[in-house]
LOZABA-886921 format. One line per 2 residues: number of its first residue (from 1); their letters; for each residue x, y, z of N, C-alpha, C, CB. Coordinates in steps of 0.1 Angstrom, whole numbers, always signed. Glycine has a CB too. Example, Ala and Ser with C-alpha at 12.3 -4.5 7.8 and 13.67 -1.06 7.14 Angstrom:
REM LOZABA-886921
1	as	+132/-57/+78/+123/-45/+78/+132/-33/+78/+113/-45/+90; +128/-22/+71/+137/-11/+71/+129/+0/+79/+141/-6/+57
REM end
This chain:
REM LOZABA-886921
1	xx	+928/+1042/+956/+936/+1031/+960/+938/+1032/+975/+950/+1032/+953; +934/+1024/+986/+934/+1020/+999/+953/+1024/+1002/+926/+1000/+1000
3	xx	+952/+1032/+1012/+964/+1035/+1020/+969/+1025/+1026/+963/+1043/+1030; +984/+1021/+1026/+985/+1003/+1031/+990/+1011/+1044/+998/+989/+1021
5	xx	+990/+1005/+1054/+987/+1001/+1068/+1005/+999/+1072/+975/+983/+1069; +1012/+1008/+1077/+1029/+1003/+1081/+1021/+995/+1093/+1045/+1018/+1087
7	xx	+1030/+982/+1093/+1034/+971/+1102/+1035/+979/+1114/+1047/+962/+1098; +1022/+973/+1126/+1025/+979/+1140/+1036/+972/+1147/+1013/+980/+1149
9	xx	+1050/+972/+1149/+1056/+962/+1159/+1050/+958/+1173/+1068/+968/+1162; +1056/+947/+1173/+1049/+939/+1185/+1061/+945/+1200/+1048/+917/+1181
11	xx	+1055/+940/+1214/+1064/+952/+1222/+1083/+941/+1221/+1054/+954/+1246; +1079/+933/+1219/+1090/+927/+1215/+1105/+928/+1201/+1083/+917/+1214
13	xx	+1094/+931/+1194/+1102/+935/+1180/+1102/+949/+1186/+1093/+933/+1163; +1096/+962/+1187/+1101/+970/+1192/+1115/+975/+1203/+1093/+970/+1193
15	xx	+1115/+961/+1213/+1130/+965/+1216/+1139/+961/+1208/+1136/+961/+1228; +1136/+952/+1196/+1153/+953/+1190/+1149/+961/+1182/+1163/+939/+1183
17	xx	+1143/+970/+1176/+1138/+981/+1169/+1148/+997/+1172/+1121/+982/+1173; +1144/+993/+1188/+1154/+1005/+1196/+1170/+997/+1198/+1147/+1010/+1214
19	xx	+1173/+987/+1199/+1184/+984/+1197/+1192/+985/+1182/+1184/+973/+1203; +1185/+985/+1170/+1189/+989/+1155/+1191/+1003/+1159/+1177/+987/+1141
21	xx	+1183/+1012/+1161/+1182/+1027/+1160/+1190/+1031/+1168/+1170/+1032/+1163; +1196/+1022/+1182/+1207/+1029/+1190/+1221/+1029/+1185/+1208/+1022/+1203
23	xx	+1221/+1014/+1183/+1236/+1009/+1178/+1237/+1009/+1156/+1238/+987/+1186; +1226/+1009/+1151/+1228/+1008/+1140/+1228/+996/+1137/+1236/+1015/+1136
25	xx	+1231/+990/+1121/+1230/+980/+1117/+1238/+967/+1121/+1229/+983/+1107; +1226/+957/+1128/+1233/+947/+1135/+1234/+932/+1130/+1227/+948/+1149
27	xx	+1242/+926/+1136/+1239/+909/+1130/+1230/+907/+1141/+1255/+897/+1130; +1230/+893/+1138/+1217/+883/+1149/+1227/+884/+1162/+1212/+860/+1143
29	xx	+1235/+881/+1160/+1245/+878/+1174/+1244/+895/+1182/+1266/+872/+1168; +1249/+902/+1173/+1250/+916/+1186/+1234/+917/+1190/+1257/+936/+1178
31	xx	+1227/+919/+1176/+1212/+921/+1189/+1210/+906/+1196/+1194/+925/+1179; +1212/+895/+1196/+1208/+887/+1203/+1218/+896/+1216/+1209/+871/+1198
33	xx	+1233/+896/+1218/+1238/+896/+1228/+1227/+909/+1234/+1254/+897/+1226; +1223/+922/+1230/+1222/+930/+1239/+1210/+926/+1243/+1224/+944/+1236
35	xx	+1201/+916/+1233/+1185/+914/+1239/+1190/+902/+1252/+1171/+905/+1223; +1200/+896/+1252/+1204/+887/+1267/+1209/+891/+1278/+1212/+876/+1266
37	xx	+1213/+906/+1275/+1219/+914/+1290/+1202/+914/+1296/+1228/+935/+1289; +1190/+915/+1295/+1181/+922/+1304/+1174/+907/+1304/+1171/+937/+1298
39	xx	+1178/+895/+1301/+1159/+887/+1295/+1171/+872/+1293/+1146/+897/+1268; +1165/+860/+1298/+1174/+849/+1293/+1161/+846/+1275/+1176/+831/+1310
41	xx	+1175/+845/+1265/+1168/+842/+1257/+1177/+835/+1243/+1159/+855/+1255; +1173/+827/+1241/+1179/+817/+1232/+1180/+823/+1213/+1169/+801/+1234
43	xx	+1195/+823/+1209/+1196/+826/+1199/+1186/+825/+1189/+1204/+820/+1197; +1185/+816/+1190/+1172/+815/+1174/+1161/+819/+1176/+1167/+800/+1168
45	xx	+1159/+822/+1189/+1146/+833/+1190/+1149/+847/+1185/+1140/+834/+1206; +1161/+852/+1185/+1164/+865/+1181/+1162/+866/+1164/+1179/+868/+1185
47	xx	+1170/+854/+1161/+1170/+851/+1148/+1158/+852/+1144/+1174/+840/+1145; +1146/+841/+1147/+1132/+841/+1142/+1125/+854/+1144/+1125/+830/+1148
49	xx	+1129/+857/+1154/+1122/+875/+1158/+1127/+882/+1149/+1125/+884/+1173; +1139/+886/+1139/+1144/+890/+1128/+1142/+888/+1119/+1151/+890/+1126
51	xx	+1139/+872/+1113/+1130/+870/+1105/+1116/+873/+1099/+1130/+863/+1107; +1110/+873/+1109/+1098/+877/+1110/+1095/+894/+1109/+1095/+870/+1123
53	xx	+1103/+900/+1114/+1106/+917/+1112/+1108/+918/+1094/+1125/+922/+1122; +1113/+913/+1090/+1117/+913/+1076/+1108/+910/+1069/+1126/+907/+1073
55	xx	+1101/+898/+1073/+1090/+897/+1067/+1079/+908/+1066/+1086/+887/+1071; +1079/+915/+1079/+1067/+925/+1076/+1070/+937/+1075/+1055/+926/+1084
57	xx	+1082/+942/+1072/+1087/+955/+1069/+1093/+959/+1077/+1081/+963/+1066; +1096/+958/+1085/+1100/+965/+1100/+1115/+965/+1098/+1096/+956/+1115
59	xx	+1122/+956/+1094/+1139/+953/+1086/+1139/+952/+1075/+1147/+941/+1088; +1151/+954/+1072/+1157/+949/+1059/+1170/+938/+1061/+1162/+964/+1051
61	xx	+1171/+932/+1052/+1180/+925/+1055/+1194/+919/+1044/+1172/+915/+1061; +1203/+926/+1048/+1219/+921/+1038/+1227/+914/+1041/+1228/+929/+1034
63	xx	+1231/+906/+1031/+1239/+890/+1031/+1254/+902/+1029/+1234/+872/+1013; +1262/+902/+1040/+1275/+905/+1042/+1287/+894/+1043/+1273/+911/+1054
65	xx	+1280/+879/+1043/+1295/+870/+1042/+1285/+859/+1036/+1305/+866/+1061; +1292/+848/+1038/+1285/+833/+1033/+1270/+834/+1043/+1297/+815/+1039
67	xx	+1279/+837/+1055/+1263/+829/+1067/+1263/+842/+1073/+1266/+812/+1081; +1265/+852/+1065/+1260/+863/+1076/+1252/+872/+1071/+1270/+871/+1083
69	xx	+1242/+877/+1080/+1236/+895/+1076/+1235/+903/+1089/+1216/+896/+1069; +1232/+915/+1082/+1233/+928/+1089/+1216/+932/+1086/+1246/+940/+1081
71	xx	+1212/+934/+1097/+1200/+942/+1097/+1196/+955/+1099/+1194/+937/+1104; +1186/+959/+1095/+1188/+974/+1097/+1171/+974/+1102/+1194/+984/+1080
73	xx	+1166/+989/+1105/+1153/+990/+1112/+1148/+1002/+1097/+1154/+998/+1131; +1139/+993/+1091/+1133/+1002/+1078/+1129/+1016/+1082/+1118/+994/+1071
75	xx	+1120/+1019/+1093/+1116/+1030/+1099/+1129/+1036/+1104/+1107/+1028/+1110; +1129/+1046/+1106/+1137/+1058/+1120/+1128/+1058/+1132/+1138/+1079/+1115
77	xx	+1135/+1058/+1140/+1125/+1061/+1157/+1119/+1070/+1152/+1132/+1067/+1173; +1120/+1082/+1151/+1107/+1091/+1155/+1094/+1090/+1148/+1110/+1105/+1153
79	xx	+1095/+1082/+1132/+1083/+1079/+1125/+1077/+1067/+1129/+1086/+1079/+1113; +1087/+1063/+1133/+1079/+1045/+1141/+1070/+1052/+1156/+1097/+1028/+1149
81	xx	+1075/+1062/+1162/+1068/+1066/+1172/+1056/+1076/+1170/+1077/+1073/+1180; +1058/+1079/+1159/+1044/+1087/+1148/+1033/+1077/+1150/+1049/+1089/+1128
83	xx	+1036/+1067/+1146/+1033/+1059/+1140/+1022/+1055/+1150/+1043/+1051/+1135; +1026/+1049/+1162/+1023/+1041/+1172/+1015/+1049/+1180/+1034/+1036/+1178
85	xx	+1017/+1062/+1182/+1014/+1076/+1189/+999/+1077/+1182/+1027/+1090/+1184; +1000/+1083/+1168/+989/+1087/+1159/+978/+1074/+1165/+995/+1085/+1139
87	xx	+982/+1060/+1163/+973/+1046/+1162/+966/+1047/+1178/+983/+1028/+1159; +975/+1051/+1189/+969/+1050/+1199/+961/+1062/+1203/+978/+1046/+1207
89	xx	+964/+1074/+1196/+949/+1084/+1194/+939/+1082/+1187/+949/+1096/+1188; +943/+1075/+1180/+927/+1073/+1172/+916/+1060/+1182/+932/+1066/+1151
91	xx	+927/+1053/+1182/+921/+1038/+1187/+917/+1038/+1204/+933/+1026/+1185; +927/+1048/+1214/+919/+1050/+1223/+912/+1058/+1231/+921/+1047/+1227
93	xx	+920/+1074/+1222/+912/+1085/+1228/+902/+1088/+1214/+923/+1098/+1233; +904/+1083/+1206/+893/+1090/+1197/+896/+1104/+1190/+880/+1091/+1206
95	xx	+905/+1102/+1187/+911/+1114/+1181/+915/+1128/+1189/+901/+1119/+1171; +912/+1124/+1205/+914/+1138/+1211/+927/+1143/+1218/+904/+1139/+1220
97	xx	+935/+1148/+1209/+947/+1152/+1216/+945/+1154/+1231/+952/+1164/+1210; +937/+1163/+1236/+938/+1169/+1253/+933/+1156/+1256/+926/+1186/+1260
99	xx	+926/+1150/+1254/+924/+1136/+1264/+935/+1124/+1268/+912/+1127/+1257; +944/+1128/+1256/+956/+1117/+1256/+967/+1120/+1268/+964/+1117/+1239
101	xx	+969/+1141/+1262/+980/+1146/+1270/+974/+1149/+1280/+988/+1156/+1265; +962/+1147/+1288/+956/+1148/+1300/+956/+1134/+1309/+942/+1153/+1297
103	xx	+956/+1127/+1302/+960/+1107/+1302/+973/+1105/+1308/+963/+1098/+1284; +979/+1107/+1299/+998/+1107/+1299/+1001/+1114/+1313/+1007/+1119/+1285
105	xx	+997/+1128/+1312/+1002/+1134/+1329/+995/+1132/+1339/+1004/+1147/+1331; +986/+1125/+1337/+976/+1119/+1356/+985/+1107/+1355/+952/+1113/+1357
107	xx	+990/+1100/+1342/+994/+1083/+1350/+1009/+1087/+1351/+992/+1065/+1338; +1014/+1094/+1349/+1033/+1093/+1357/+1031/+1110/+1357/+1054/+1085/+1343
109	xx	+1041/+1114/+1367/+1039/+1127/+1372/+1057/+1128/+1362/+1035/+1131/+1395; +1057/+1141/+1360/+1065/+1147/+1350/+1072/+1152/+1358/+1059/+1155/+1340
111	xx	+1090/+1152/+1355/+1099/+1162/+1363/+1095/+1175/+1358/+1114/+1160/+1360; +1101/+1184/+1367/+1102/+1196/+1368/+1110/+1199/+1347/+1114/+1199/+1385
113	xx	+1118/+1192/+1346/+1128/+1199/+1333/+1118/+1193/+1321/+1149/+1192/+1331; +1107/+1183/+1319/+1094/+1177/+1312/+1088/+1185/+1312/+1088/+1166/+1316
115	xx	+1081/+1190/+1323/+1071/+1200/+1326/+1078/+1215/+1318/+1068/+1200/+1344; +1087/+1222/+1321/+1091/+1233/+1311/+1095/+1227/+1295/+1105/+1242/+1318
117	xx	+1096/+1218/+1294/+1100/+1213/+1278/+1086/+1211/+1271/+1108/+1196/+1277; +1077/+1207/+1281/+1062/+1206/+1275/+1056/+1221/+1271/+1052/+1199/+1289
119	xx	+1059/+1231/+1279/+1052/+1246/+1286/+1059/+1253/+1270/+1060/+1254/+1308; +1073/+1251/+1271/+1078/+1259/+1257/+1071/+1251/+1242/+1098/+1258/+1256
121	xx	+1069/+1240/+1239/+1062/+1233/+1230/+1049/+1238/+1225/+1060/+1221/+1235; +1043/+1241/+1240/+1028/+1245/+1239/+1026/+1258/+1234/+1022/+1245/+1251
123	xx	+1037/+1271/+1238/+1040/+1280/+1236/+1047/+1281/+1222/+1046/+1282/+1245; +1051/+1274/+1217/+1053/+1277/+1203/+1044/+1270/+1193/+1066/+1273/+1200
125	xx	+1041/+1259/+1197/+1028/+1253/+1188/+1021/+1267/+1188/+1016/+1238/+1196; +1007/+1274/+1200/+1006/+1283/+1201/+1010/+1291/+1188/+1011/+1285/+1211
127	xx	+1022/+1297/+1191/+1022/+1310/+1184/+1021/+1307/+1168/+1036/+1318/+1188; +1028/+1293/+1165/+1027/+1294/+1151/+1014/+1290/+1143/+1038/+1287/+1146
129	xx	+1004/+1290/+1155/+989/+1288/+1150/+985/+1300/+1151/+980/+1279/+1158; +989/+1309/+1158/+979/+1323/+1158/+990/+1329/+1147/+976/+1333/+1177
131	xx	+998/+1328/+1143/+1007/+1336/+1128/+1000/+1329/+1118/+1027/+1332/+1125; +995/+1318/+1117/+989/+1310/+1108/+973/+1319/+1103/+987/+1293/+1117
133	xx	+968/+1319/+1118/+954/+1326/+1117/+953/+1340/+1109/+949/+1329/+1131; +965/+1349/+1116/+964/+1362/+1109/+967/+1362/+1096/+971/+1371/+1115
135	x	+975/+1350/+1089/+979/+1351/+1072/+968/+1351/+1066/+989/+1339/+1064
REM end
Protein backbone atom coordinates (compact mmCIF):
# COMPACT_ATOMS: atom_id res chain seq x y z
CA UNK A 1 0.00 0.00 0.00
CA UNK A 2 1.53 3.54 -1.30
CA UNK A 3 2.50 5.87 1.81
CA UNK A 4 0.05 8.88 1.59
CA UNK A 5 1.88 12.08 1.19
CA UNK A 6 1.05 14.74 4.62
CA UNK A 7 -0.21 18.01 2.94
CA UNK A 8 2.89 20.35 2.32
CA UNK A 9 1.53 23.87 3.62
CA UNK A 10 1.69 26.64 1.45
CA UNK A 11 4.05 29.78 2.97
CA UNK A 12 0.77 31.29 3.75
CA UNK A 13 -1.10 28.57 5.58
CA UNK A 14 2.04 28.06 7.35
CA UNK A 15 1.89 31.38 9.23
CA UNK A 16 -1.43 30.73 10.68
CA UNK A 17 -0.08 27.19 11.28
CA UNK A 18 2.50 29.03 13.67
CA UNK A 19 -0.12 31.22 14.90
CA UNK A 20 -2.40 27.78 15.99
CA UNK A 21 0.84 26.37 17.55
CA UNK A 22 1.65 29.75 19.41
CA UNK A 23 -1.69 30.73 20.74
CA UNK A 24 -3.56 27.29 20.43
CA UNK A 25 -6.91 26.76 19.21
CA UNK A 26 -8.32 29.75 17.47
CA UNK A 27 -11.57 31.16 15.84
CA UNK A 28 -11.38 32.91 12.26
CA UNK A 29 -11.46 36.30 14.00
CA UNK A 30 -8.30 35.85 16.47
CA UNK A 31 -6.27 34.33 13.62
CA UNK A 32 -7.60 36.74 11.21
CA UNK A 33 -6.82 39.61 13.93
CA UNK A 34 -3.10 38.44 14.44
CA UNK A 35 -2.75 37.64 10.52
CA UNK A 36 -3.78 41.80 10.16
CA UNK A 37 -1.21 43.15 12.68
CA UNK A 38 1.74 42.37 9.89
CA UNK A 39 -0.33 42.22 6.21
CA UNK A 40 -3.76 44.30 5.29
CA UNK A 41 -6.02 41.39 4.78
CA UNK A 42 -9.72 40.86 4.57
CA UNK A 43 -11.69 38.55 6.78
CA UNK A 44 -12.89 35.99 4.47
CA UNK A 45 -9.60 35.45 3.19
CA UNK A 46 -8.66 34.12 6.61
CA UNK A 47 -11.72 32.26 6.61
CA UNK A 48 -11.19 30.66 3.10
CA UNK A 49 -7.45 30.09 4.02
CA UNK A 50 -9.05 27.91 6.98
CA UNK A 51 -11.21 26.34 4.94
CA UNK A 52 -9.07 25.23 2.72
CA UNK A 53 -6.49 24.02 5.62
CA UNK A 54 -9.23 21.65 6.67
CA UNK A 55 -9.84 20.51 3.69
CA UNK A 56 -6.33 19.10 3.26
CA UNK A 57 -5.51 18.15 6.73
CA UNK A 58 -3.55 20.75 8.02
CA UNK A 59 -6.82 21.70 10.66
CA UNK A 60 -9.33 20.38 12.15
CA UNK A 61 -12.28 22.07 12.71
CA UNK A 62 -15.18 22.36 15.82
CA UNK A 63 -18.59 23.96 15.72
CA UNK A 64 -18.38 25.64 19.37
CA UNK A 65 -21.67 27.93 19.02
CA UNK A 66 -24.44 28.37 16.19
CA UNK A 67 -21.81 30.35 13.88
CA UNK A 68 -18.75 29.57 15.45
CA UNK A 69 -15.51 27.20 15.29
CA UNK A 70 -12.33 26.75 16.80
CA UNK A 71 -9.50 25.53 14.81
CA UNK A 72 -6.77 23.67 15.69
CA UNK A 73 -3.29 22.76 13.64
CA UNK A 74 -3.60 18.73 13.01
CA UNK A 75 0.32 18.63 13.06
CA UNK A 76 2.62 19.95 16.14
CA UNK A 77 5.48 22.33 14.93
CA UNK A 78 8.19 20.17 15.18
CA UNK A 79 6.65 17.32 12.91
CA UNK A 80 5.35 19.81 10.45
CA UNK A 81 9.08 21.05 10.45
CA UNK A 82 10.19 17.29 9.95
CA UNK A 83 8.21 17.30 7.51
CA UNK A 84 9.20 20.27 5.36
CA UNK A 85 12.96 19.84 6.44
CA UNK A 86 13.05 15.90 5.33
CA UNK A 87 11.05 17.25 1.57
CA UNK A 88 13.64 19.94 1.15
CA UNK A 89 16.61 17.23 1.51
CA UNK A 90 15.48 15.07 -0.60
CA UNK A 91 14.15 17.54 -3.29
CA UNK A 92 17.12 19.83 -3.18
CA UNK A 93 20.09 18.49 -1.77
CA UNK A 94 19.50 14.98 -2.77
CA UNK A 95 19.56 13.41 0.33
CA UNK A 96 22.79 14.97 1.55
CA UNK A 97 22.71 16.13 5.00
CA UNK A 98 26.42 18.01 4.87
CA UNK A 99 25.33 19.74 1.69
CA UNK A 100 22.14 21.18 3.30
CA UNK A 101 23.97 22.10 6.76
CA UNK A 102 26.90 23.50 4.56
CA UNK A 103 23.89 25.52 2.60
CA UNK A 104 22.20 26.83 5.65
CA UNK A 105 25.59 28.29 7.22
CA UNK A 106 27.16 30.02 3.97
CA UNK A 107 23.55 31.78 3.44
CA UNK A 108 23.03 33.55 7.14
CA UNK A 109 26.08 33.54 9.38
CA UNK A 110 25.09 32.00 12.84
CA UNK A 111 25.45 33.74 16.35
CA UNK A 112 28.00 32.90 18.47
CA UNK A 113 25.12 30.93 21.16
CA UNK A 114 23.78 28.79 17.40
CA UNK A 115 27.15 28.04 16.66
CA UNK A 116 27.87 26.24 20.33
CA UNK A 117 24.13 24.76 20.24
CA UNK A 118 25.09 23.30 16.81
CA UNK A 119 28.93 22.05 18.13
CA UNK A 120 27.09 20.20 21.34
CA UNK A 121 24.33 18.48 18.84
CA UNK A 122 27.20 17.34 16.71
CA UNK A 123 28.92 16.12 19.70
CA UNK A 124 26.32 14.11 20.88
CA UNK A 125 24.83 12.87 17.67
CA UNK A 126 28.61 11.75 17.49
CA UNK A 127 28.84 9.91 20.45
CA UNK A 128 25.62 8.06 20.35
CA UNK A 129 26.76 6.75 16.92
CA UNK A 130 30.08 5.54 17.97
CA UNK A 131 28.07 3.69 21.36
CA UNK A 132 25.86 2.39 18.61
CA UNK A 133 28.99 1.02 16.61
CA UNK A 134 30.62 -0.71 19.56
CA UNK A 135 27.10 -2.68 20.58
Amino acid sequence: MPRLRKPRPTDAELTILRILWEKGPCTVRQVYEELARDRTLGYTTALKLLQVMTEKGLTTREQIGPQQHVYRARAGEADTQKQLLTDLLHRAFGGSMSQLVMQALATKKASHDELQTIRRLLKEHTSGSEEQNHE
